[in-house]
C-alpha positions as CSV (number, residue, x, y, z in Angstrom):
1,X,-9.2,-5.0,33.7
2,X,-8.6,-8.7,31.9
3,X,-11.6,-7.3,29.9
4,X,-10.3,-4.2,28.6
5,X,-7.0,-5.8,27.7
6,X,-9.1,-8.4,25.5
7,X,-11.3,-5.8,23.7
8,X,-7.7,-3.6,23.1
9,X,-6.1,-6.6,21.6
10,X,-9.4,-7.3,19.2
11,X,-9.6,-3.9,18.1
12,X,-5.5,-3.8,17.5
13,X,-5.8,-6.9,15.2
14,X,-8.8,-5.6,13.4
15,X,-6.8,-2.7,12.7
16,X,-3.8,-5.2,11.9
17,X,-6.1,-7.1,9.3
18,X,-7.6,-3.7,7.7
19,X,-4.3,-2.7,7.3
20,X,-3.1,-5.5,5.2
21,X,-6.5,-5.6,3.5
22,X,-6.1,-2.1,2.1
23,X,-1.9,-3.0,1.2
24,X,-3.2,-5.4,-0.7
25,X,-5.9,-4.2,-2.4
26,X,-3.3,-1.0,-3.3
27,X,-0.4,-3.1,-3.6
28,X,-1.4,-5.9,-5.8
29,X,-2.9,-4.1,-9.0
30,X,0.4,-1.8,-8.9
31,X,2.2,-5.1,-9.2
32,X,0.4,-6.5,-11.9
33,X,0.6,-3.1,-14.3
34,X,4.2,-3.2,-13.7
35,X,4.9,-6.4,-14.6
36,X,2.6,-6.7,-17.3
37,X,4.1,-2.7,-19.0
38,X,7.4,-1.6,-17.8
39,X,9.3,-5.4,-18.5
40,X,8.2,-4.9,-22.0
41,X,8.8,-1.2,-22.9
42,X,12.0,-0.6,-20.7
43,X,14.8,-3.6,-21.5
44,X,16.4,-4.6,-18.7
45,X,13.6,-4.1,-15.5
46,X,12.6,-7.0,-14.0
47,X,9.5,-7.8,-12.8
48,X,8.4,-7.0,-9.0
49,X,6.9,-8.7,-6.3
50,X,3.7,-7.9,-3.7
51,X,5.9,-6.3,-1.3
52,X,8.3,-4.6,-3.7
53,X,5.2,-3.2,-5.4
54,X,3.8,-1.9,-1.5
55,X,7.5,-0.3,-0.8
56,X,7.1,1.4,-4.6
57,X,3.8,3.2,-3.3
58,X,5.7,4.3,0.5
59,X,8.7,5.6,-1.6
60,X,6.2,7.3,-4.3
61,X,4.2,9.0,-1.3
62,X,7.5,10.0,0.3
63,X,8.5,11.5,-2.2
64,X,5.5,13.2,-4.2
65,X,3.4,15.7,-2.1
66,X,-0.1,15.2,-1.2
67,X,-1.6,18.6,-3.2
68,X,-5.4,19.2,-2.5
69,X,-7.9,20.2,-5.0
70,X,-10.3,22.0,-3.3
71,X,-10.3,25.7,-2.9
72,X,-11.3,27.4,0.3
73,X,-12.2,31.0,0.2
């Protein structure tokens, strides 16, 4: 039983971990395009931060519908 528990906790952190992993590798080049483009074209914007930049993706897929590509027929 104590066993089970373990191995459930291990394989909810190493979801935990991939998690993050994938936020930041999504959320940190986001960030830097922003802050390195749309400061310098649009006056006024300030630059954002690692989790502004993560909240701007879960807004922008909120918002904007998955569409697919592939056509079955």
């Amino acid at each position: 039983m104590i066993e089970k528990l373990i191995i459930g906790l291990f394989g909810l952190g190493v979801m935990l971990l991939m998690t993050l992993g994938v936020a930041m590798i999504i959320g940190w080049p986001l960030m830097m395009l922003w802050n390195a483009i749309i400061p310098s074209v649009f006056v006024g914007v300030k630059a954002i931060g690692f989790w502004d930049a993560i909240g701007l993706i879960f807004i922008v897929r909120l918002l904007v519908p998955q569409t697919s590509t592939s056509s079955s027929k």
